[in-house]
C-alpha positions in Angstrom: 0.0 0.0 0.0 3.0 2.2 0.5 3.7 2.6 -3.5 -0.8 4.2 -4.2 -0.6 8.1 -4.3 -3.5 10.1 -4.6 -4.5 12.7 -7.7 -6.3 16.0 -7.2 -9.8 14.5 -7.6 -9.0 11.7 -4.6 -8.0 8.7 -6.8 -6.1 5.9 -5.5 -2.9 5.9 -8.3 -0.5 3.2 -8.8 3.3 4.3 -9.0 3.3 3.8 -12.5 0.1 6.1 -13.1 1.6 8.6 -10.7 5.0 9.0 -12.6 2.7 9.3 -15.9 0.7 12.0 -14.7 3.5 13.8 -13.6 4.7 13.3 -16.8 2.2 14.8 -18.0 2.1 18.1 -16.3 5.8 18.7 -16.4 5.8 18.2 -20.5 2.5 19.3 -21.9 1.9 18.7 -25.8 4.6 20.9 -27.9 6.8 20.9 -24.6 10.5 20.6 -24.8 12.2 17.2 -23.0 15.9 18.8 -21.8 18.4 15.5 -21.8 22.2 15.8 -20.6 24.3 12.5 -21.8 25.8 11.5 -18.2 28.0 8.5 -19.9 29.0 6.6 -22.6 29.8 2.8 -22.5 33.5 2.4 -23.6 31.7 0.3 -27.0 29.6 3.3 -27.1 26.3 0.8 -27.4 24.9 1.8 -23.8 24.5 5.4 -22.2 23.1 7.1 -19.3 20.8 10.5 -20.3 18.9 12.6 -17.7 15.9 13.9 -17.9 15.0 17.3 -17.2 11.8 20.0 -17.5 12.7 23.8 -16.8 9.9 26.0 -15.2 9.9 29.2 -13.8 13.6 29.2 -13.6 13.6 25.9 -12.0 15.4 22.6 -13.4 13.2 19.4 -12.7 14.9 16.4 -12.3 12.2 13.9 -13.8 14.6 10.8 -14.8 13.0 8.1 -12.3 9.7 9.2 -13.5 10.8 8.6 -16.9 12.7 5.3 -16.3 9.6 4.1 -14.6 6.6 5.2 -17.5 8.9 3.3 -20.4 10.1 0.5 -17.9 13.5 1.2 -19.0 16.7 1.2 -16.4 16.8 3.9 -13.9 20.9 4.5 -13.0 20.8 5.8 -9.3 24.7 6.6 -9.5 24.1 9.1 -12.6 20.3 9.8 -11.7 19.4 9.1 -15.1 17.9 6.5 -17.9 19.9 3.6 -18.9 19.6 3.7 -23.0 21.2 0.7 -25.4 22.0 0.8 -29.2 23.7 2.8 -31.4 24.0 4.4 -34.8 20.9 7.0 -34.2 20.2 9.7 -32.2 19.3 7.8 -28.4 18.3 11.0 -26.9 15.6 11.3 -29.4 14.9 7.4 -29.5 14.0 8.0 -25.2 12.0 11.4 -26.2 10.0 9.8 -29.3 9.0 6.3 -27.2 8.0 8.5 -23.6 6.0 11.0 -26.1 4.2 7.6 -28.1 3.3 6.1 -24.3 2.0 9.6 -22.9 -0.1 10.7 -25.7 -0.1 7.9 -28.7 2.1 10.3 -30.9 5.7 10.5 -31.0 6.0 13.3 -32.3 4.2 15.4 -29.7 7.2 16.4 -27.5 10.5 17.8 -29.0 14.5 17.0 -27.1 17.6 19.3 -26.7 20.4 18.7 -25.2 21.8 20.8 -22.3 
């Protein structure tokens, strides 16, 4: 019972539905995903990027949240995503998937690099 929050309207929310909502406020439709590449894998084939939302002047650090909505790897030394593969942009690959399981288009959030 520990891992049920509560929304606004007094539903009972699972972890997973929690880190989704939040999601969803910190990166409304159109809204930019900021990612910092916090390691490379000496073959280059696995990496560790953060996730990040700015508002008001204020950096969010949203990594876990995201880890947790694509059921990817969370990296507690780097607080950031684990991301495998190679020979495309993996920053966008993270951005495109979390933007297709929020809102059923991938195309709906944009990534930059810090």
């Amino acid at each position: 019972m520990n891992d049920l929050k509560f929304n606004t309207l007094g539903n009972v929310l699972t972890s997973d539905e929690y880190s989704a909502e939040m999601l969803k406020r910190h990166f409304p439709k159109g809204s930019t995903v900021w990612l910092v590449i916090r390691q490379v894998s000496r073959s280059g084939m696995y990496r560790h990027i953060s996730c990040h939302s700015i508002k008001d002047n204020q950096v969010n650090y949203l990594s876990y949240h995201v880890a947790k909505v694509l059921k990817w790897t969370y990296k507690d030394k780097t607080n950031s995503v684990g991301v495998g593969g190679c020979g495309m942009d993996m920053g966008f690959h993270m951005v495109y998937t979390l933007a297709s399981v929020l809102y059923g288009d991938g195309y709906a959030l944009k990534e930059r690099y810090i």
